[in-house]
Phi, psi and omega in degrees: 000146186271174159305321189274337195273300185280347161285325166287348195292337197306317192288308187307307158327317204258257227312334164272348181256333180314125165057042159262133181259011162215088186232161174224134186266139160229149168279126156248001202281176209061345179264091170332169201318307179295343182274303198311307189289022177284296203295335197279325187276339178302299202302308188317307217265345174254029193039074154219124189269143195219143195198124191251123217239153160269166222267340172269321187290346178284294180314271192335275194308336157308318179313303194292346180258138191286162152077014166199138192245124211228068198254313179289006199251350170309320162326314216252026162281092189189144183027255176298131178215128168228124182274129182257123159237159193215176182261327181249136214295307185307325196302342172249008157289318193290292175347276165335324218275291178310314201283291179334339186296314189275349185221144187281006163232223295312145150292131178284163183222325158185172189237171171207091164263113183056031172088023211203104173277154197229156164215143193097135174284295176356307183289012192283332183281323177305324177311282174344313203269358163310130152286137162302135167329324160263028184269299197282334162300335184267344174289337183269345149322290179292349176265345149304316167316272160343286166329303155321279137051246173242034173263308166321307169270352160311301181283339177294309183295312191298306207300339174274352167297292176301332167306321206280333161314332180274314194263009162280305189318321203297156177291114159330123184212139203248120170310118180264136169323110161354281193311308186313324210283141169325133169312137162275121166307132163292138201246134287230139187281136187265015167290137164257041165284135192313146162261139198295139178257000000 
């Protein structure tokens, strides 16, 4: 590789780490052509970019990028390395996680999650069990909710409560049927003029 060739890969590297708030470095060595693009496709379909880099040119381009110092994950540069990056923190762990049932790779080799370096595969189940940002909005939805709720149904039980109490009190009041009901006495004329004599 030339000089100008590791200075773009370098540039490319860094153009996948600008502003990602979730990568992860993993082992693909052992998988073959076909499981890897299994694994590429898999990564696609769950928007997680995936790129298999050398591990000093990886190093460089971490260096360079501000505001975030990725030094601890530097250890876990040795031999194969594929840089994962994703929008959701959980999502290429569970992926890694998934591929494994059937293969004994990839191996995670270290993360950058939520401001927090994981180094090592042992941390891949912790990973897994990260929420995702819309996991926890919708769990604090519901639990937003869940009160509401059942304030709602709280007042739906009283008000139906208070109906069946109401139509117990009330007096049973029975129609009696037009033909049946008593004639009104006709009522009795009140002139008082005088009768003619």
């Amino acid at each position: 590789m030339t000089k100008d060739q590791k200075v773009v890969a370098i540039q490319e590297i860094k153009d996948l780490l600008q502003d990602a708030k979730v990568v992860y470095v993993a082992d693909l060595q052992g998988l073959n052509a076909a499981k890897s693009s299994d694994f590429r496709r898999q990564a696609f379909k769950q928007n997680i970019k995936v790129k298999v880099v050398k591990n000093t040119l990886l190093q460089k381009a971490m260096e360079q990028i501000e505001g975030v110092d990725y030094a601890e994950m530097f250890e876990t540069f040795k031999g194969n390395s594929a840089l994962m990056i994703a929008e959701t923190a959980n999502a290429p762990a569970k992926l890694i996680k998934d591929f494994r049932k059937k293969e004994e790779k990839p191996a995670l080799k270290s993360a950058f999650v939520q401001e927090t370096f994981y180094v090592g595969d042992e941390n891949l189940d912790a990973l897994v069990s990260i929420k995702s940002r819309e996991e926890m909005i919708g769990e604090i939805i519901g639990l937003l909710q869940s009160p509401i709720q059942r304030l709602v149904s709280a007042l739906q039980n009283k008000s139906e409560t208070v109906e069946a109490k109401a139509e117990e009190a009330a007096p049973a009041v029975e129609e009696t049927p037009a033909e049946a009901a008593p004639e009104a006495p006709v009522a009795e004329s009140t002139d008082e003029t005088p009768a003619a004599e």
